[in-house]
C-alpha positions as CSV (number, residue, x, y, z in Angstrom):
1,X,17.8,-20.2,6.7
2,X,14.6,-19.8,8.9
3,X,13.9,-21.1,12.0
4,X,11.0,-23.5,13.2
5,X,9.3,-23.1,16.5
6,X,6.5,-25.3,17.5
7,X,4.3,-24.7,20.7
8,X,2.1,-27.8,21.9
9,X,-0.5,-27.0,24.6
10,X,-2.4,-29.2,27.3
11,X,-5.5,-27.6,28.3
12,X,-6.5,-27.7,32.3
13,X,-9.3,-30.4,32.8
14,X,-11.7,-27.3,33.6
15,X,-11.2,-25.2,30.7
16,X,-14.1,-25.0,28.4
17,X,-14.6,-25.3,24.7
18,X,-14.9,-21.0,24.3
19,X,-11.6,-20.8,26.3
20,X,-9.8,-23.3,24.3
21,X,-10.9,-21.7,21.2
22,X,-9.9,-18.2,22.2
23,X,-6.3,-19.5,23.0
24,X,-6.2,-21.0,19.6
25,X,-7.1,-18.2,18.0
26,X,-5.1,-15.7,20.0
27,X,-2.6,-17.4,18.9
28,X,-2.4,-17.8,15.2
29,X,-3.1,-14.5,15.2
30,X,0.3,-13.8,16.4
31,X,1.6,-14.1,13.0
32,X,-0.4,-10.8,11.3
33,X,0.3,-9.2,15.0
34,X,3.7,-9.1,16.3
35,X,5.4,-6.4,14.8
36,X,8.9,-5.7,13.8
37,X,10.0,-3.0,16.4
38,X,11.9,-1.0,13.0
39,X,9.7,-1.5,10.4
40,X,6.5,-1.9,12.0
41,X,4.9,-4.5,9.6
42,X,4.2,-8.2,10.4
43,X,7.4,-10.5,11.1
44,X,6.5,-13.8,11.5
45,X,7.3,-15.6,8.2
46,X,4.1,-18.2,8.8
47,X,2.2,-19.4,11.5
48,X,-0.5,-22.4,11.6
49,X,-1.8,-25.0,13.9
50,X,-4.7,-27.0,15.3
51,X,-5.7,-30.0,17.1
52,X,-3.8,-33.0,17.4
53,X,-5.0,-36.0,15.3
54,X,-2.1,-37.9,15.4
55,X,-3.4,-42.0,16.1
56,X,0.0,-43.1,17.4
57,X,-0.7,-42.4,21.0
58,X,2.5,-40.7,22.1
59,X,1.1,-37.0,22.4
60,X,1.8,-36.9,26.0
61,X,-1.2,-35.1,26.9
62,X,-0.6,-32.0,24.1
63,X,-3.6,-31.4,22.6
64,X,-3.0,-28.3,20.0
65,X,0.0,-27.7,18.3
66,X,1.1,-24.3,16.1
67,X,4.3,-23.9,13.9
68,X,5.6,-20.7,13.6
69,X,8.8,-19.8,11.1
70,X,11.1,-17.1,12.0
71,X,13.5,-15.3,9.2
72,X,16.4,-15.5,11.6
73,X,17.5,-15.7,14.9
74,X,17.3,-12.2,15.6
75,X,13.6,-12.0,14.9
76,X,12.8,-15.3,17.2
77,X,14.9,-13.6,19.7
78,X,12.6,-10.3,20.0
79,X,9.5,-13.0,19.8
80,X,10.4,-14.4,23.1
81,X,12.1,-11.6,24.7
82,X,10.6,-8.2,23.9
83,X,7.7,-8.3,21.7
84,X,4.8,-6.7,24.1
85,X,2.1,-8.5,22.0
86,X,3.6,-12.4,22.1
87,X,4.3,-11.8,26.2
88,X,1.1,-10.1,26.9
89,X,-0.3,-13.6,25.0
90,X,1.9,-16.0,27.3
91,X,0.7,-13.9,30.5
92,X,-2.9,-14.2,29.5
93,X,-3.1,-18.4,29.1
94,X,-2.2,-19.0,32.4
95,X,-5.9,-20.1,33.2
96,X,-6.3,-22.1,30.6
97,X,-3.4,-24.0,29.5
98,X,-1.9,-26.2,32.0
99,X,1.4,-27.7,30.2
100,X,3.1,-26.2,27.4
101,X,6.2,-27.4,25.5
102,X,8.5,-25.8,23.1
103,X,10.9,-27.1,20.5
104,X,12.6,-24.8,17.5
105,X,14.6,-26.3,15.2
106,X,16.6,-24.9,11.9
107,X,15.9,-27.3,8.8
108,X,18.7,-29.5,7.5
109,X,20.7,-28.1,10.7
110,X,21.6,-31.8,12.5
C-alpha cells in the first residue's frame, strides 16, 4: 500500500507572481526528477498540485497544495532524508515560501 504526502505552501506577502510559479513548478517536477539511488529511474509513483480553490474558507493561509504518492515507506524515507534533488528544492524556497505544512497519510490505514 502507497503512501500520500501532501505539501501546502503560504507564499511571503512579497513574493511575486514569477517566483510563485517557479516554486510550483520546481516542484512537480520532483516527480520525473528524484531518482532511486539503485536503479536510477524516477521513484515517485505520482505527483500533482495547484492553487487552492476550495470556497469553504478554512485554508489557513495555504495557498498551493501538491500530492505526491510514495510506493513504500522506504522510498518516502530517502525523499525526506537523502535525496540531493528534493533537499536542494526545500533549501532553495526559503525566500519565497513563508509557511509550509505537511501531512502523509496511508489510505484505508485509520
Amino acid at each position: 500500500m502507497g503512501i500520500i504526502h501532501i505539501v501546502m505552501f503560504e507564499f511571503k506577502e512579497e513574493a511575486t507572481e514569477a517566483e510563485i510559479a517557479d516554486t510550483c513548478n520546481r516542484m512537480l517536477e520532483l516527480k520525473d526528477q528524484c531518482l532511486h539511488p539503485t536503479s536510477k529511474t524516477p521513484y515517485v509513483k505520482s505527483g500533482i498540485g495547484g492553487k487552492q480553490n476550495s470556497p469553504e474558507g478554512k485554508t489557513g493561509g495555504m495557498t498551493h497544495i501538491f500530492v505526491v504518492e510514495f510506493a513504500n515507506e522506504e522510498d518516502r524515507t530517502y525523499y525526506l532524508e537523502k535525496d540531493p534533488v528534493h533537499l536542494g528544492f526545500v533549501k532553495s524556497i526559503g525566500d519565497v515560501v513563508k509557511n509550509a505544512q505537511v501531512v502523509d497519510f496511508t489510505p484505508g490505514v485509520f
